[in-house]
Backbone as JSON Lines, residues from 0, in Angstrom:
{"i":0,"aa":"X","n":[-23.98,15.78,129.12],"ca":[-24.08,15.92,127.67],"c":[-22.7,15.73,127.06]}
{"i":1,"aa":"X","n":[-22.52,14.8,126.11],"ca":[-21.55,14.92,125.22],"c":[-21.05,15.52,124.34]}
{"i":2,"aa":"X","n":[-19.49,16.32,124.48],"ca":[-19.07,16.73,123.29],"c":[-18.42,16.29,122.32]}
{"i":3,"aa":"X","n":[-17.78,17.0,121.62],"ca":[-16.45,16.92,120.53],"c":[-15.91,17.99,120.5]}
{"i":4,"aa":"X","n":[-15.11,17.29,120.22],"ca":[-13.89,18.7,120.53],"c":[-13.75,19.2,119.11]}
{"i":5,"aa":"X","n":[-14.09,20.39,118.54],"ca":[-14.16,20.65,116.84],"c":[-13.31,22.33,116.97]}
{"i":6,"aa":"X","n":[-11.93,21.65,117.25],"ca":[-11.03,22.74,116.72],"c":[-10.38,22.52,115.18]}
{"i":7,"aa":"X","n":[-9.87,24.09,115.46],"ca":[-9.64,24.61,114.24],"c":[-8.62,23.49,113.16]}
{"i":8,"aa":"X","n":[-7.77,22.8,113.89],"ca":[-7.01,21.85,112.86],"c":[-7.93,20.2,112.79]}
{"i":9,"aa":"X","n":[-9.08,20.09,113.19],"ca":[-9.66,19.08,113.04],"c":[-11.05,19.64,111.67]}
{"i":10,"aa":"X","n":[-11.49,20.96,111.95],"ca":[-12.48,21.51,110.52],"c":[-10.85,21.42,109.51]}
{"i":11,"aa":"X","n":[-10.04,21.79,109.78],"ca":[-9.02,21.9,108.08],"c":[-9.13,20.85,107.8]}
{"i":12,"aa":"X","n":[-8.78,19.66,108.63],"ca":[-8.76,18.26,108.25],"c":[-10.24,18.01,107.92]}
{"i":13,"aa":"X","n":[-11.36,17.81,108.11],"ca":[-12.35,17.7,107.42],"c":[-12.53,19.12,106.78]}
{"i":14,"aa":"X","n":[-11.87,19.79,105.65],"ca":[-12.07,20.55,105.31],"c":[-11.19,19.7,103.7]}
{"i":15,"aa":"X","n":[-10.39,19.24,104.17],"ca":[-8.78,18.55,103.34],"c":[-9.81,17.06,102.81]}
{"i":16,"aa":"X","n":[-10.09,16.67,103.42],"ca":[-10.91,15.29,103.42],"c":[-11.92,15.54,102.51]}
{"i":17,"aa":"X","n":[-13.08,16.73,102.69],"ca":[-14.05,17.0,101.9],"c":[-13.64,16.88,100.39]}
{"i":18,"aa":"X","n":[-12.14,17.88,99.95],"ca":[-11.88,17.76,98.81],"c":[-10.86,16.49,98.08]}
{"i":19,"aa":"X","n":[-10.66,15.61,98.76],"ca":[-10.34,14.2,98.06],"c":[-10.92,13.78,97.02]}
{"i":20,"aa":"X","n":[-12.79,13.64,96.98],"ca":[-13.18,12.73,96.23],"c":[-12.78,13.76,94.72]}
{"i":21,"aa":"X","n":[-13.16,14.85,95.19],"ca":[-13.56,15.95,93.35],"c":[-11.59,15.78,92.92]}
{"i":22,"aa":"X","n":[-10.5,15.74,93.79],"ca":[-9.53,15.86,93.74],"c":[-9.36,14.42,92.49]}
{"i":23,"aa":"X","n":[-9.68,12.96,93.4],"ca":[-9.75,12.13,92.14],"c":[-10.52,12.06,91.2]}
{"i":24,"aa":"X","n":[-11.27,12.6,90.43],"ca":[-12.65,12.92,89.72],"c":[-11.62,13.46,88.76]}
{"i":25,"aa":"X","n":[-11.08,14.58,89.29],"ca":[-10.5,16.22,88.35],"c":[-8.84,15.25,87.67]}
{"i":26,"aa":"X","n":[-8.42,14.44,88.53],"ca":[-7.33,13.77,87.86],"c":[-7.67,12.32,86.79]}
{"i":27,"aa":"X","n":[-9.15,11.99,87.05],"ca":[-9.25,10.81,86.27],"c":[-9.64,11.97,84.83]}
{"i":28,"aa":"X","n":[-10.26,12.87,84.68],"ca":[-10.54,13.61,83.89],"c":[-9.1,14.17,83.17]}
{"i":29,"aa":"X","n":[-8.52,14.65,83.8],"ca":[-6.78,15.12,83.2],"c":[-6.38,13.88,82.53]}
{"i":30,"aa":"X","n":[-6.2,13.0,83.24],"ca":[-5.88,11.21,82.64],"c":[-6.54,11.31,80.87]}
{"i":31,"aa":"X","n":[-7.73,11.68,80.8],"ca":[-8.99,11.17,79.79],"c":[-8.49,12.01,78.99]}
{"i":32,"aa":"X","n":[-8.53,13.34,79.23],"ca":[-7.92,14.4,78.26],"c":[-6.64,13.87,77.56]}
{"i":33,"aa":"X","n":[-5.69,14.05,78.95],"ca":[-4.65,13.17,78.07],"c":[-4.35,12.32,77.3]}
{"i":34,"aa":"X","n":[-5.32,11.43,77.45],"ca":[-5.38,10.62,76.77],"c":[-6.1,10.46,74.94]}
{"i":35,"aa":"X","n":[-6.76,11.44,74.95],"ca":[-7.3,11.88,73.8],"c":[-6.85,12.87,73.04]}
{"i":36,"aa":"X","n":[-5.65,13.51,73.93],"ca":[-4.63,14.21,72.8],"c":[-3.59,13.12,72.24]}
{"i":37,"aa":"X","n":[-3.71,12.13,72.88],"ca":[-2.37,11.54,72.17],"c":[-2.77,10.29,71.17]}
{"i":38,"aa":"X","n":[-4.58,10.28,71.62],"ca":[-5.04,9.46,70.02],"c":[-6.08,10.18,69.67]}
{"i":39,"aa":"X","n":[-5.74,11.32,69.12],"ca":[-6.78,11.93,68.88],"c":[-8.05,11.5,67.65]}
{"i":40,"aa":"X","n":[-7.7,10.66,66.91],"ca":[-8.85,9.97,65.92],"c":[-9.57,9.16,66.59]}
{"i":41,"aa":"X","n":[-9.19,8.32,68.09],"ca":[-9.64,6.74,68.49],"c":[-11.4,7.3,69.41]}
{"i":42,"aa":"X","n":[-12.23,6.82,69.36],"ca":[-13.2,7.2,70.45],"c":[-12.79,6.79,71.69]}
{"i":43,"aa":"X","n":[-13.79,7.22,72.66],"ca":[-13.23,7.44,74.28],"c":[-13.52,5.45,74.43]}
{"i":44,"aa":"X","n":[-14.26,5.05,74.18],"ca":[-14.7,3.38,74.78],"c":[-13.02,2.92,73.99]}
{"i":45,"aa":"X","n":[-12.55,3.32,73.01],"ca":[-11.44,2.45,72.51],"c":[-10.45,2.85,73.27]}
{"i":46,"aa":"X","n":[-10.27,4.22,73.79],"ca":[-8.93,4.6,74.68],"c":[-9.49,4.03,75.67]}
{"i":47,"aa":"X","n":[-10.51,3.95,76.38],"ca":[-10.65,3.55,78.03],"c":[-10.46,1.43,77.84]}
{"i":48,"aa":"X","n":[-10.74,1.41,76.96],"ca":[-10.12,-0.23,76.76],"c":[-9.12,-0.89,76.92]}
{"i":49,"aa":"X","n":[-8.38,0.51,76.25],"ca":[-6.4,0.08,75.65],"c":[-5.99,0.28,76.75]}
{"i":50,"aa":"X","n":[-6.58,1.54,77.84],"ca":[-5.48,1.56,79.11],"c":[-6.75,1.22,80.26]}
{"i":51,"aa":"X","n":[-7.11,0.21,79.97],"ca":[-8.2,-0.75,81.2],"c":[-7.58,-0.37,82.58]}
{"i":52,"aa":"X","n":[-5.79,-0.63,82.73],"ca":[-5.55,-0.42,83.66],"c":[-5.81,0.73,84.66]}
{"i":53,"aa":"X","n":[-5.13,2.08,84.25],"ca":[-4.88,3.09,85.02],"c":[-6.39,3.69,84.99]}
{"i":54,"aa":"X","n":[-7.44,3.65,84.28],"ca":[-9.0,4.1,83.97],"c":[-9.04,3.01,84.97]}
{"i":55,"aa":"X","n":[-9.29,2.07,85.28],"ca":[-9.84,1.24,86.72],"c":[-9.45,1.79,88.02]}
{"i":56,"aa":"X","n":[-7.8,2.21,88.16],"ca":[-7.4,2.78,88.95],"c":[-7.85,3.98,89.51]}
{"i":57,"aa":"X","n":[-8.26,4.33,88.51],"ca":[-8.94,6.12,89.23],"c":[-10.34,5.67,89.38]}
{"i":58,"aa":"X","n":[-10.79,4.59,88.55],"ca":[-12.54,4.64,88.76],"c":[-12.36,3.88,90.48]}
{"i":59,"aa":"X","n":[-11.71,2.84,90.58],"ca":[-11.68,2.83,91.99],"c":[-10.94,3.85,93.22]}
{"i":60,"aa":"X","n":[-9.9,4.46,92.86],"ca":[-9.79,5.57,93.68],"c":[-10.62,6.41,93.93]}
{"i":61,"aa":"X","n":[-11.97,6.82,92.83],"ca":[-13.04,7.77,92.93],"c":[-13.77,6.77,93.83]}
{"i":62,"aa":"X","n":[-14.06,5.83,93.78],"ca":[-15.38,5.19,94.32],"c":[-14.96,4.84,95.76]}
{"i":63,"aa":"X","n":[-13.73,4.71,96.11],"ca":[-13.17,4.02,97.93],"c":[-13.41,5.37,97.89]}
{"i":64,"aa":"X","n":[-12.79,6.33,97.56],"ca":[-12.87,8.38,98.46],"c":[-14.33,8.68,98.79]}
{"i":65,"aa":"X","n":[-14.85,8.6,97.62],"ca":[-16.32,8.93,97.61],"c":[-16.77,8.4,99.02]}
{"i":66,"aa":"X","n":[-16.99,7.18,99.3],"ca":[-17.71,6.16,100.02],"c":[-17.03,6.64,100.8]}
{"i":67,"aa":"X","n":[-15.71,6.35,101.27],"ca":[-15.3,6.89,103.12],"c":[-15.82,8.11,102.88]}
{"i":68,"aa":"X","n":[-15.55,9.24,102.38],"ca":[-15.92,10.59,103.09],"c":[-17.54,10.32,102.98]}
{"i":69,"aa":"X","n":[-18.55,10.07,102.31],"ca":[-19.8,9.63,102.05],"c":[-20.29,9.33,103.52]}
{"i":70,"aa":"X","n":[-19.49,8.13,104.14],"ca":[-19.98,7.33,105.66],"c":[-19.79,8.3,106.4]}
{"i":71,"aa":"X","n":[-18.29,8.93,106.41],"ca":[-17.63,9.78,107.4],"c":[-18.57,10.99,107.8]}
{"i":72,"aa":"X","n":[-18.8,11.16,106.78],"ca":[-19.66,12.67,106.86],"c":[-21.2,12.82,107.47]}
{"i":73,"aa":"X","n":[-21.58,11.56,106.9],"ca":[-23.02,10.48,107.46],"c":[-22.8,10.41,109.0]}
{"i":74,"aa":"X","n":[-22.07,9.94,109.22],"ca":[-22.16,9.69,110.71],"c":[-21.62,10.98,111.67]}
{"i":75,"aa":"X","n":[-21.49,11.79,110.98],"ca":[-20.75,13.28,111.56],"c":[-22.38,14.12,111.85]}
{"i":76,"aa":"X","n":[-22.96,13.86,110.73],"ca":[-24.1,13.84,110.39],"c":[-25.34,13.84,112.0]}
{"i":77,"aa":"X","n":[-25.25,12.36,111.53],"ca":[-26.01,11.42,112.52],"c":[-25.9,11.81,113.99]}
{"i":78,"aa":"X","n":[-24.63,12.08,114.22],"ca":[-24.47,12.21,116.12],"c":[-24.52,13.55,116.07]}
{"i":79,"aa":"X","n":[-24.64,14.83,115.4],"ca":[-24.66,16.36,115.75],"c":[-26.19,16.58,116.2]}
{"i":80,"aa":"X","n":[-26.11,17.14,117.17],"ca":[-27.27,17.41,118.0],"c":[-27.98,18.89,117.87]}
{"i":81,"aa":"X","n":[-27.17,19.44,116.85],"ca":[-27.51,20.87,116.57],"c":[-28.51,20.99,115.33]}
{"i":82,"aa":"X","n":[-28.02,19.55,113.98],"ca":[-29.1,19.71,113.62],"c":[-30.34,19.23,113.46]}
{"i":83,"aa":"X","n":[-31.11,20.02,113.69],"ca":[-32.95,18.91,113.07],"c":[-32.77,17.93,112.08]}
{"i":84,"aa":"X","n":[-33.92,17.08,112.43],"ca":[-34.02,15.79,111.98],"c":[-34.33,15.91,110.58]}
{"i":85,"aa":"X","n":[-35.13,17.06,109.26],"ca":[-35.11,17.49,108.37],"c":[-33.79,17.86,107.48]}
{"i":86,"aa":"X","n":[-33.17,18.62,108.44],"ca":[-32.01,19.08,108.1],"c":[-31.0,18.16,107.71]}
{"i":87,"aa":"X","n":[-31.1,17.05,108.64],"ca":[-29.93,16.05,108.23],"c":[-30.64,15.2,107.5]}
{"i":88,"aa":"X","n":[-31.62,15.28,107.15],"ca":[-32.14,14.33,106.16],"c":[-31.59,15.04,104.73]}
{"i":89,"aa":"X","n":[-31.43,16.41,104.44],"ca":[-31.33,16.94,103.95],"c":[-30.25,16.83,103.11]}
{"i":90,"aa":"X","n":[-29.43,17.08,103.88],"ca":[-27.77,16.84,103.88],"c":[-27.34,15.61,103.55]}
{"i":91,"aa":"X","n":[-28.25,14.78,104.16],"ca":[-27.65,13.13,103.79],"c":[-28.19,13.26,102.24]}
{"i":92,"aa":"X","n":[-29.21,13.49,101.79],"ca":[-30.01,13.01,100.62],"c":[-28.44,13.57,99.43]}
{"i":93,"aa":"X","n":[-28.78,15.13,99.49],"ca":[-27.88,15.94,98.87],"c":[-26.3,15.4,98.8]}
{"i":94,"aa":"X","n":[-25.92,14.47,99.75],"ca":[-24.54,13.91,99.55],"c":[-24.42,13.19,98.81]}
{"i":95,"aa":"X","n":[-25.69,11.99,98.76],"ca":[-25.74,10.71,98.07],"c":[-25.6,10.94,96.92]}
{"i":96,"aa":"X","n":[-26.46,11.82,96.48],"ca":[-27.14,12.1,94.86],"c":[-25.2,12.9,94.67]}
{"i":97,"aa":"X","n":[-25.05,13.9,94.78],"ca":[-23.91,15.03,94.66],"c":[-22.65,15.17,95.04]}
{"i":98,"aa":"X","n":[-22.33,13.58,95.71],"ca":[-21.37,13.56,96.37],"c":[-20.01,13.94,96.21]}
{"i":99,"aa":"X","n":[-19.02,14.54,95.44],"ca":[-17.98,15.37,95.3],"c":[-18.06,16.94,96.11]}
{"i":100,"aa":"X","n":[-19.56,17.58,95.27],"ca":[-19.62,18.81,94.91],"c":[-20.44,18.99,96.51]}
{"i":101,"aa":"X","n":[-21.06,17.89,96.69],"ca":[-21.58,18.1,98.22],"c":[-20.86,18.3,99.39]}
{"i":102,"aa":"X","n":[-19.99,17.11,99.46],"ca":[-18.86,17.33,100.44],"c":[-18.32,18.77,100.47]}
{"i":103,"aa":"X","n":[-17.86,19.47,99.78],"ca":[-17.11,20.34,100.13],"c":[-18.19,21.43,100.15]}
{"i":104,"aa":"X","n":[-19.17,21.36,99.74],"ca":[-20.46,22.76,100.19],"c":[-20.93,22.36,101.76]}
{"i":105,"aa":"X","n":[-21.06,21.02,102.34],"ca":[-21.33,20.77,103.71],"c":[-20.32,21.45,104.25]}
{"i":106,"aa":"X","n":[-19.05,20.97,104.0],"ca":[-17.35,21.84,104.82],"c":[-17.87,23.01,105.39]}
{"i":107,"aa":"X","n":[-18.28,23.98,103.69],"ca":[-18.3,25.32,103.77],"c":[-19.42,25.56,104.39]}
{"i":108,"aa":"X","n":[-20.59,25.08,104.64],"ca":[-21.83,25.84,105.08],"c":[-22.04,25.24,106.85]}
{"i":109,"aa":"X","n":[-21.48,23.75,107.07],"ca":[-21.74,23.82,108.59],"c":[-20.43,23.45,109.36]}
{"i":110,"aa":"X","n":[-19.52,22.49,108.58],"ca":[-18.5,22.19,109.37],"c":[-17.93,23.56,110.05]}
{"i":111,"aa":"X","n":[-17.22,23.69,108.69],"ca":[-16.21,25.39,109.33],"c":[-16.79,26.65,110.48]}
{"i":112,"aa":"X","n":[-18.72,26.24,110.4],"ca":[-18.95,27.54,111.06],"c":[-19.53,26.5,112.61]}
{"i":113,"aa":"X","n":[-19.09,25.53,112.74],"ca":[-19.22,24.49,113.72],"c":[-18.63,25.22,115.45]}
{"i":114,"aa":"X","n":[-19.38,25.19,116.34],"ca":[-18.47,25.83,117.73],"c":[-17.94,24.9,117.68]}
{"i":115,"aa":"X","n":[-16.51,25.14,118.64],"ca":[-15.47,24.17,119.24],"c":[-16.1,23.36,120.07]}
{"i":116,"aa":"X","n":[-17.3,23.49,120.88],"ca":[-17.62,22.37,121.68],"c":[-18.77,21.47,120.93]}
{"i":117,"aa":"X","n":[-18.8,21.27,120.52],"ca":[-20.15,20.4,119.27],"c":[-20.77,19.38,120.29]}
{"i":118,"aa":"X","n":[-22.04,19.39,120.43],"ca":[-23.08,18.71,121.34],"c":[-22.99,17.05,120.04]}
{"i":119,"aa":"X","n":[-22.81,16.41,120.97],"ca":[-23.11,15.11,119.92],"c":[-23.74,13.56,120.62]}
{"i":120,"aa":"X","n":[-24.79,13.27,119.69],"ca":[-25.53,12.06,120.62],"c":[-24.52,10.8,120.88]}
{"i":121,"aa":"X","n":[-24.57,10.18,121.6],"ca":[-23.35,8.98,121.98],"c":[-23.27,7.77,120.83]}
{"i":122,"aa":"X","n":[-23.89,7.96,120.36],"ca":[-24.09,7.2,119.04],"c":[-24.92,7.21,117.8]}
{"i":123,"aa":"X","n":[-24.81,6.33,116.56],"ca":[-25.9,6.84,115.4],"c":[-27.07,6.14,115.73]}
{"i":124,"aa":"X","n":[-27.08,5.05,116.72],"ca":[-28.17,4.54,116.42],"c":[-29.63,5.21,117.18]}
């Protein structure tokens, strides 16, 4: 039977990872704010126009984070042998739809309470 080795500085690191995507989310939002104190008469489509640039920048920094931790977590998913086939249906669905706020409730509810030896199938397929 195959393991993984799921010590304690590999859950922080998928613990650190989980909170990336909400991390760029919470700064494209600071960006927006900011940005609407300093024109405060203009609507949001006319500020997100004028600075096309740095608003692309975070919409793609949100969308590459999202998607790797999204797969990452999917296939962490996929090869754990602990949970039922419901269960990870579960989890997958709930990521897709929720994915910021999901990631880091998966961390908290199975990663972190994960044994160090984690049973895992040899592959997703």
């Amino acid at each position: 039977m195959e393991t993984m080795e799921m010590n304690q500085r590999m859950k922080n690191t998928m613990g650190v990872i989980s909170f990336l995507p909400i991390l760029a989310y919470i700064g494209w939002l600071i960006q927006l704010v900011y940005l609407h104190g300093v024109y405060p008469d203009v609507q949001t489509s006319t500020i997100l126009y004028e600075n096309f640039d740095s608003s692309l920048l975070f919409f793609t920094l949100c969308f590459v984070l999202t998607t790797a931790v999204l797969v990452y977590f999917v296939v962490h998913i996929a090869r754990t042998k602990t949970l039922n086939a419901s269960h990870k249906l579960g989890w997958i669905i709930f990521m897709t739809f929720m994915a910021p706020i999901a990631f880091i409730a998966f961390w908290f509810s199975e990663i972190r309470n994960e044994p160090e030896h984690l049973p895992i199938h040899a592959d997703i397929a």
